[in-house]
Residue, then its C-alpha position, 0 to 999 in steps of 0.5 A: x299766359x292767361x295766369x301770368x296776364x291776371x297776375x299783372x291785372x290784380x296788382x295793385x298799381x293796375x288795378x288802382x289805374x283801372x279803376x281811375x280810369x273807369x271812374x273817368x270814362x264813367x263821369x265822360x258817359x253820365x255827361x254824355x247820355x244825361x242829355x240823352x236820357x231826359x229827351x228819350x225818358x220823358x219824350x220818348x223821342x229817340x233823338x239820333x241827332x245827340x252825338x252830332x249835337x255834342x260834336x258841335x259843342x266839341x267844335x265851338x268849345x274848341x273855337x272859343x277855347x282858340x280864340x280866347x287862349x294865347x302863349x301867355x295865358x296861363x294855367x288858371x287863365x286856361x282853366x277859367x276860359x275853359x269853364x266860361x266856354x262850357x257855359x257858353x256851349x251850354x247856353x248856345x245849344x240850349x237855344x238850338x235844342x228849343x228852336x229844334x223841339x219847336x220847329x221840327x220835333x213838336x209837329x211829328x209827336x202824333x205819328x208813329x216813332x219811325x218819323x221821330x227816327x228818320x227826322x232826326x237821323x236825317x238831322x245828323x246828316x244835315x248837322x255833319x254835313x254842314x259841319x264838313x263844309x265849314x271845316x273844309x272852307x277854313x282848310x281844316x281836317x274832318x276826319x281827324x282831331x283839331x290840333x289846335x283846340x287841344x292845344x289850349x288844355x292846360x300844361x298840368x292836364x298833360x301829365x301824369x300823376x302818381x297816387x302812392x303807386x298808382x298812375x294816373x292821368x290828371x286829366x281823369x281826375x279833372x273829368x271825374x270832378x266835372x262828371x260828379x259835378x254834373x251828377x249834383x246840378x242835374x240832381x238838383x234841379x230834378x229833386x229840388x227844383x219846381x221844374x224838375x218836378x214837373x220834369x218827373x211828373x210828366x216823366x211818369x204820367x204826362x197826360x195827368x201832369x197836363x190834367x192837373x195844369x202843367x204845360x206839358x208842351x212847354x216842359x217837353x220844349x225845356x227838356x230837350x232844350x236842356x239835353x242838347x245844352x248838356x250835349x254840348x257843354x260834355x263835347x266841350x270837355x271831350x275836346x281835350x281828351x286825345x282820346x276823342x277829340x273834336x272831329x266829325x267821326x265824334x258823333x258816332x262815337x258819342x251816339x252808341x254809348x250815350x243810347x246803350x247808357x240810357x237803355x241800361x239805366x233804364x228809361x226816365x230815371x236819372x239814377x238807373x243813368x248814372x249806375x248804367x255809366x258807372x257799370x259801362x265805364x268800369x267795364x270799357x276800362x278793364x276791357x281797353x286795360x287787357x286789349x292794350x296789353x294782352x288781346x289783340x282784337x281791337x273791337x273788345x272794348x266796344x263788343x263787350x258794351x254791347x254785350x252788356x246791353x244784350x244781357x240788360x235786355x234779357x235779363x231786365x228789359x227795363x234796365x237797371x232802374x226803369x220801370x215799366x211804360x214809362x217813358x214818352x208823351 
């Protein structure tokens, strides 16, 4: 049975699926946790609000996406729309994220982390509870996937595609190509910008960033702002995959990953984030490829995630590419 199950696997056209989708999930975690990763690698701020935040993205994405998107709209039509509401998610939550670092992070960076886990833990309540309300008042399911915003996805996003002998899923290519375009701009503006540099200076050493005049106050408001905008905007794209959906359970199925992602990676850098998705991705796949056809514990794919951290903390408690203290204000 394991012999005839492996021989299936190492097929060509498996294999080649396997790896698509792993590249797929791969981009789906870097856009979750690079948010992530900038507000827990520089700040130090264990922001357990992240997966409600980028079910909110999910959910305005989607309404926008509702609102705009009708019968006549075509593939182009749906295809711009779609990117016009990522910007519009991007911009809405970047405010949020400021208006949350100022008014409720910033007083409690001189106590102990407990009360940095517990505000934000009692802010994902507050956020989903709100978000079950709203959806009750306008008779909508909160439980389940809202219909109606994946309905918007384009026609050709739904089928599959043959690559020579490999099937595949246009919509895991379309999410690759996002993923690797969110890889460049964050990349950039790190490594390009004088922002980013001061992003990586008060990354590595945030009282001598402050010493040599860099408003470390401001660059914390900025990052957190920025993380919660990039939580948004990949809820906006997880909207149209049925394998997540617009639902208030998405936040907690966005959290655990997106910590393990960052906790891999390692704390403040951006790199060890995109080898820790690429690692967590390919790995997700090849267990959900053998849960689907031959393992019949459901729970597989996500032990073996954990699994992953577990040995990362033994082995390399760091992570993959962290470096020792640092991380923090």
């Amino acid at each position: 049975m394991i012999l005839e199950a492996l021989a299936d696997f190492l097929t060509l056209s498996e294999l080649g699926s396997v790896f698509i989708e792993g590249l797929a999930k791969s981009a789906l975690y870097v856009m979750i946790a690079s948010g992530l990763t900038l507000i827990f690698g520089l700040m130090g701020v264990l922001n357990f609000a992240h997966g409600s935040l980028t079910m909110v993205g999910a959910y305005l994405g989607g309404l926008i996406m509702v609102l705009t998107v009708t019968q006549a709209t075509g593939t182009v039509g749906r295809l711009a729309l779609f990117f016009v509401a990522i910007v519009a998610v991007f911009g809405a939550l970047t405010l949020l994220g400021g208006a949350i670092e100022t008014r409720v992070i910033r007083p409690l960076y001189d106590r102990p982390p407990i009360y940095q886990i517990l505000l934000t833990f009692g802010l994902t309540l507050v956020i989903d509870e709100l978000v079950r309300i709203v959806l009750g008042i306008y008779g909508m399911q909160p439980l389940s996937d809202w219909n109606a915003a994946l309905a918007t996805k384009p026609q050709f996003l739904r089928q599959p595609a043959a690559l020579g002998p490999i099937d595949v899923r246009w919509l895991a290519v379309f999410e690759i190509l996002l993923g690797l375009l969110t890889v460049a701009l964050i990349w950039g503006f790190l490594t390009r910008t004088r922002y980013g540099l001061y992003i990586r200076a008060g990354s590595e050493d945030a009282e001598m960033a402050s010493a040599l005049g860099i408003d470390v106050r401001r660059v914390f408001t900025v990052v957190f702002a920025l993380g919660v905008g990039l939580a948004g905007a990949a809820g906006t794209l997880l909207m149209w995959d049925v394998s997540w959906g617009a639902s208030v359970p998405l936040a907690a199925e966005t959290l655990l990953p997106a910590f393990i992602v960052v906790i891999v990676g390692g704390l403040g850098t951006f790199r060890g984030t995109v080898a820790a998705s690429l690692v967590v991705g390919m790995t997700d796949s090849v267990m959900t490829w053998w849960f689907q056809n031959y393992i019949t514990f459901t729970g597989l794919p996500e032990l073996v995630l954990f699994l992953v951290l577990v040995v990362t903390l033994i082995v390399r408690p760091q992570g993959l590419f962290g470096v020792e203290g640092v991380g923090g204000h």
